[in-house]
DRENTORKOL-3810 file (N, C-alpha, C; in nm, 4 decimals):
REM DRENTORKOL-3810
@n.u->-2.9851; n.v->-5.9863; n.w->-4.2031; ca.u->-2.9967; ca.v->-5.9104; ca.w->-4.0811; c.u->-2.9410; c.v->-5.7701; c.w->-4.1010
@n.u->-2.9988; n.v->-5.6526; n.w->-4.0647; ca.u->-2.9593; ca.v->-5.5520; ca.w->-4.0792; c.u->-2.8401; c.v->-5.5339; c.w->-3.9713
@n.u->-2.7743; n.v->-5.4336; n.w->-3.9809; ca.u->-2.6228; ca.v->-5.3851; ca.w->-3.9603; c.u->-2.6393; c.v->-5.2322; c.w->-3.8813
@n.u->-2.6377; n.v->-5.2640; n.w->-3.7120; ca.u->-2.6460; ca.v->-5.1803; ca.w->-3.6239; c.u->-2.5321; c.v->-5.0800; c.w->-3.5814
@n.u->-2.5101; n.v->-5.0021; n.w->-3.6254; ca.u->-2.4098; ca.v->-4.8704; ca.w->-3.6598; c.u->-2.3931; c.v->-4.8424; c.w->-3.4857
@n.u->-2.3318; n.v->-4.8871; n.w->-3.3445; ca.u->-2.3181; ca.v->-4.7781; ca.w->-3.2715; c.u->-2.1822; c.v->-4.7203; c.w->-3.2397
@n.u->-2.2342; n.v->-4.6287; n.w->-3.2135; ca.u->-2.0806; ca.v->-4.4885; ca.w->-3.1575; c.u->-2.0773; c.v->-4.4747; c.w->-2.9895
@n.u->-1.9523; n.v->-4.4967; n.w->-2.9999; ca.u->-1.8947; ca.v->-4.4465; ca.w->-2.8371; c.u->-1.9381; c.v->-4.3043; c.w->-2.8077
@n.u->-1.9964; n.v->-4.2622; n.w->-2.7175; ca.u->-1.9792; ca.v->-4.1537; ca.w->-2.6757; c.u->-1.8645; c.v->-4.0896; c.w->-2.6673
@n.u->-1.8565; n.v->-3.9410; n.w->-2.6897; ca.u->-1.6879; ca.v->-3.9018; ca.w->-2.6790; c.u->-1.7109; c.v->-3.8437; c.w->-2.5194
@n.u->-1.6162; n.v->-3.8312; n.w->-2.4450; ca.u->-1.5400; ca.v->-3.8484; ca.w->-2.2810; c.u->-1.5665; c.v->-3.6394; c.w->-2.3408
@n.u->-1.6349; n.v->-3.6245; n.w->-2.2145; ca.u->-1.6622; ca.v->-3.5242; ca.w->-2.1960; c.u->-1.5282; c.v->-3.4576; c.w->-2.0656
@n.u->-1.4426; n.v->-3.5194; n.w->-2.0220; ca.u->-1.3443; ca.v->-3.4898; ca.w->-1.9365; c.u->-1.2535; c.v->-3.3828; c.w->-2.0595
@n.u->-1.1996; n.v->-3.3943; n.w->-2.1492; ca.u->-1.1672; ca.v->-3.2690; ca.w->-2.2373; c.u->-1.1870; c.v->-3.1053; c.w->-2.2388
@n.u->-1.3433; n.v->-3.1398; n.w->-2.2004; ca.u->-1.4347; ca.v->-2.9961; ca.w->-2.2509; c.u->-1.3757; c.v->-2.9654; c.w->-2.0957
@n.u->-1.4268; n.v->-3.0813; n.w->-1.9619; ca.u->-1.4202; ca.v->-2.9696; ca.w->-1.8645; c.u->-1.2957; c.v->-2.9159; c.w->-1.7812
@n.u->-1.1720; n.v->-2.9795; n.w->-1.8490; ca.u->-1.0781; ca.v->-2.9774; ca.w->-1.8401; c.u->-1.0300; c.v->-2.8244; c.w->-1.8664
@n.u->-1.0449; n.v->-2.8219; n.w->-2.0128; ca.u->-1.0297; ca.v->-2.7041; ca.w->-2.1834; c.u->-1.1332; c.v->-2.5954; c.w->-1.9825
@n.u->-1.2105; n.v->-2.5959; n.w->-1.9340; ca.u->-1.2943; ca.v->-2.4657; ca.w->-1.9252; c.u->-1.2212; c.v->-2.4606; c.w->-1.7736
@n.u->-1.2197; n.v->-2.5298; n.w->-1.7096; ca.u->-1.1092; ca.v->-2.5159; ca.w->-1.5541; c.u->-0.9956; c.v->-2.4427; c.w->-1.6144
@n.u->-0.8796; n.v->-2.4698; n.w->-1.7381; ca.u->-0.7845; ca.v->-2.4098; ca.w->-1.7547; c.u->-0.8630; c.v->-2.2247; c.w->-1.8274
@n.u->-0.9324; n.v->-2.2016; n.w->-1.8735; ca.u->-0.9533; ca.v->-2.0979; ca.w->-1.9227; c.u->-1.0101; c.v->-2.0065; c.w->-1.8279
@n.u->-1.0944; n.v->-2.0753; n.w->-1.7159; ca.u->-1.1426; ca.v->-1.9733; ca.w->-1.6011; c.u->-1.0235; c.v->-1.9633; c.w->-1.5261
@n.u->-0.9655; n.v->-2.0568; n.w->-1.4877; ca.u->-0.8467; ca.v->-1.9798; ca.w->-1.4334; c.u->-0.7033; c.v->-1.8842; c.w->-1.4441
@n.u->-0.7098; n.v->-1.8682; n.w->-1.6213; ca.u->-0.6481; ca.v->-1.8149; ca.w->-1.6917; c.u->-0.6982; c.v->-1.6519; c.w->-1.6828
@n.u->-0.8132; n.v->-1.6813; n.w->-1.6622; ca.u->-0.9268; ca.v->-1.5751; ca.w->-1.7281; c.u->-0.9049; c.v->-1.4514; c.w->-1.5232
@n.u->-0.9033; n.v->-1.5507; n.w->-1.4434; ca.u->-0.8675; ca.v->-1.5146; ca.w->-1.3012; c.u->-0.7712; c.v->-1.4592; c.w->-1.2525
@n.u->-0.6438; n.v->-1.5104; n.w->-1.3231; ca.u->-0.5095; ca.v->-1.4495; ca.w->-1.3049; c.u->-0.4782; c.v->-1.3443; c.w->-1.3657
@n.u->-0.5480; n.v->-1.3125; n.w->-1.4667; ca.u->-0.5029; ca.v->-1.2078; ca.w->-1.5588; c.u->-0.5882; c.v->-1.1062; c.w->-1.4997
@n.u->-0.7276; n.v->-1.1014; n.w->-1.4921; ca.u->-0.7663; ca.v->-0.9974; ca.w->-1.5146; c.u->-0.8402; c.v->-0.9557; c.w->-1.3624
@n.u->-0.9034; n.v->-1.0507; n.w->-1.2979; ca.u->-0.9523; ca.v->-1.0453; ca.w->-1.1655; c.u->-0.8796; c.v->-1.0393; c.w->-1.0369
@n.u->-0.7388; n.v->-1.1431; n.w->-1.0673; ca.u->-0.6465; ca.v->-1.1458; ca.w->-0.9094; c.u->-0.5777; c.v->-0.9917; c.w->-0.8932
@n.u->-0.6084; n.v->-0.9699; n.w->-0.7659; ca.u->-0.5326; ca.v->-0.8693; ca.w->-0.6857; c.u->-0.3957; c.v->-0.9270; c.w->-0.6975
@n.u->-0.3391; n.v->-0.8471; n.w->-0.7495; ca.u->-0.1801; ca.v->-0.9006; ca.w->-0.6994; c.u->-0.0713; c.v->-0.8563; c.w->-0.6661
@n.u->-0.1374; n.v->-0.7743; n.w->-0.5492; ca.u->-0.0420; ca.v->-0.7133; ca.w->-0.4542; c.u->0.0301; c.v->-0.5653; c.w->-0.4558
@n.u->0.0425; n.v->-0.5133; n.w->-0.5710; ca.u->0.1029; ca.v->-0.4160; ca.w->-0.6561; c.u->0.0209; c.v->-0.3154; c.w->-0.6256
@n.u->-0.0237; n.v->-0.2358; n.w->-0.4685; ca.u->-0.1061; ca.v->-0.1463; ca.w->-0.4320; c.u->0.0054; c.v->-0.0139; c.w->-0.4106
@n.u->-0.0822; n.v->0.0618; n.w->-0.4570; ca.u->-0.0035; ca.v->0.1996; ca.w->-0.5106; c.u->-0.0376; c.v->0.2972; c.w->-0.3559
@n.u->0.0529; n.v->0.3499; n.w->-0.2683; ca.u->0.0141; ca.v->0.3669; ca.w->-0.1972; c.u->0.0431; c.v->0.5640; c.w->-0.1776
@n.u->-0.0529; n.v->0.6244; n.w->-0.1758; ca.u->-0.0416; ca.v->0.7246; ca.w->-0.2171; c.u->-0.0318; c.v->0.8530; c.w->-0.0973
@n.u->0.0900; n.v->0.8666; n.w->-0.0162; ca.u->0.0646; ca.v->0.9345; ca.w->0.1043; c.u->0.1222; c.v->1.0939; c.w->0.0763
@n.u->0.1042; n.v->1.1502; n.w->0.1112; ca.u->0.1302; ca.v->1.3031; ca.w->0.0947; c.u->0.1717; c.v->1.3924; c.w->0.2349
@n.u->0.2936; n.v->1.4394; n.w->0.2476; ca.u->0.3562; ca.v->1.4742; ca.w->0.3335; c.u->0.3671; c.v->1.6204; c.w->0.3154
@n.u->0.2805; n.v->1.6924; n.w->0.4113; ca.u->0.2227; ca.v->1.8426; ca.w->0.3681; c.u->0.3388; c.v->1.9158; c.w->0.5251
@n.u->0.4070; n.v->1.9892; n.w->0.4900; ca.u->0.5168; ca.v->2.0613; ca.w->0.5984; c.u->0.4447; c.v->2.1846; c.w->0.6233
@n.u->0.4919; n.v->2.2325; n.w->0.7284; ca.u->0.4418; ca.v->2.3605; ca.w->0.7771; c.u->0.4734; c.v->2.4825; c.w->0.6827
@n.u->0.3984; n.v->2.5356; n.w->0.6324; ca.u->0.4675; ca.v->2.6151; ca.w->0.5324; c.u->0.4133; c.v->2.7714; c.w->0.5562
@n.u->0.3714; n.v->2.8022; n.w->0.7147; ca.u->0.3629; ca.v->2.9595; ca.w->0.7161; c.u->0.4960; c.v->3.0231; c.w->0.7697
@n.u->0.4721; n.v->3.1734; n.w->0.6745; ca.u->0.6116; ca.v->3.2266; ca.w->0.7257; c.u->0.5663; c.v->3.3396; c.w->0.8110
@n.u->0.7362; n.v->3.3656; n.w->0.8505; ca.u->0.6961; ca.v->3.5242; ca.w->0.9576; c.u->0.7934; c.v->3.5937; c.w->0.8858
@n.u->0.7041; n.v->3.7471; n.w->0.8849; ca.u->0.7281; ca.v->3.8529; ca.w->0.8511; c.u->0.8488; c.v->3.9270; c.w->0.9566
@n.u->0.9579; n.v->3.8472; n.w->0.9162; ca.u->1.0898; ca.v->3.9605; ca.w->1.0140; c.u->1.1186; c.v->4.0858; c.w->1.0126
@n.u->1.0778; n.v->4.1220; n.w->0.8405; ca.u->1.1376; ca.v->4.2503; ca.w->0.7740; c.u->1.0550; c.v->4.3829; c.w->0.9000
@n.u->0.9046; n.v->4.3569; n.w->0.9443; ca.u->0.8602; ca.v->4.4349; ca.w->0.9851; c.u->0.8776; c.v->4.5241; c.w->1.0805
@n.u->0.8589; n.v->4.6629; n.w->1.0942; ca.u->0.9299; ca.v->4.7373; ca.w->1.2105; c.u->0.8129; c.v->4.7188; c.w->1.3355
END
Protein backbone atom coordinates (compact mmCIF):
# COMPACT_ATOMS: atom_id res chain seq x y z
CA UNK A 1 0.00 0.00 0.00
CA UNK A 2 1.37 3.24 -0.80
CA UNK A 3 2.24 5.81 2.05
CA UNK A 4 -0.01 9.05 2.15
CA UNK A 5 2.29 12.04 3.19
CA UNK A 6 -0.35 14.71 4.83
CA UNK A 7 0.60 18.18 6.38
CA UNK A 8 -1.26 20.27 8.84
CA UNK A 9 -1.96 23.41 7.60
CA UNK A 10 0.08 26.13 9.42
CA UNK A 11 -2.56 28.59 11.72
CA UNK A 12 -2.64 31.61 9.83
CA UNK A 13 -3.50 33.60 13.33
CA UNK A 14 0.52 34.54 13.37
CA UNK A 15 0.54 36.43 10.04
CA UNK A 16 -2.61 38.38 11.19
CA UNK A 17 -1.51 39.01 14.38
CA UNK A 18 2.55 40.01 12.97
CA UNK A 19 0.14 42.78 10.55
CA UNK A 20 -2.48 44.28 13.44
CA UNK A 21 0.87 44.90 15.47
CA UNK A 22 2.72 46.63 12.47
CA UNK A 23 -0.34 48.80 11.27
CA UNK A 24 -0.64 49.99 14.45
CA UNK A 25 2.91 50.66 14.98
CA UNK A 26 2.96 52.14 11.59
CA UNK A 27 -0.24 54.64 13.15
CA UNK A 28 1.41 55.82 16.17
CA UNK A 29 4.44 56.86 14.74
CA UNK A 30 3.76 58.45 11.81
CA UNK A 31 -0.11 59.23 11.28
CA UNK A 32 -1.45 59.99 15.09
CA UNK A 33 -1.96 63.60 15.88
CA UNK A 34 -0.57 63.88 19.12
CA UNK A 35 -1.48 66.84 20.47
CA UNK A 36 1.84 68.84 20.26
CA UNK A 37 0.04 71.84 18.15
CA UNK A 38 2.30 74.72 17.75
CA UNK A 39 0.27 77.60 18.27
CA UNK A 40 1.46 80.57 16.57
CA UNK A 41 -0.14 84.01 17.78
CA UNK A 42 1.47 87.34 17.17
CA UNK A 43 0.90 90.28 19.34
CA UNK A 44 1.36 93.46 17.06
CA UNK A 45 1.29 96.90 19.68
CA UNK A 46 0.51 100.19 18.56
CA UNK A 47 3.58 101.42 17.28
CA UNK A 48 2.79 105.08 15.76
CA UNK A 49 4.60 107.91 17.18
CA UNK A 50 3.98 111.70 17.66
CA UNK A 51 6.14 114.19 16.60
CA UNK A 52 6.54 116.48 19.99
CA UNK A 53 9.77 118.07 18.81
CA UNK A 54 7.53 120.14 16.32
CA UNK A 55 6.92 123.92 16.62
Amino acid sequence: MAEIKIEKKKPIWPWVIAIVLIAALVYFIFLKDNGTQVQNTTVIENTTSVDTTAN
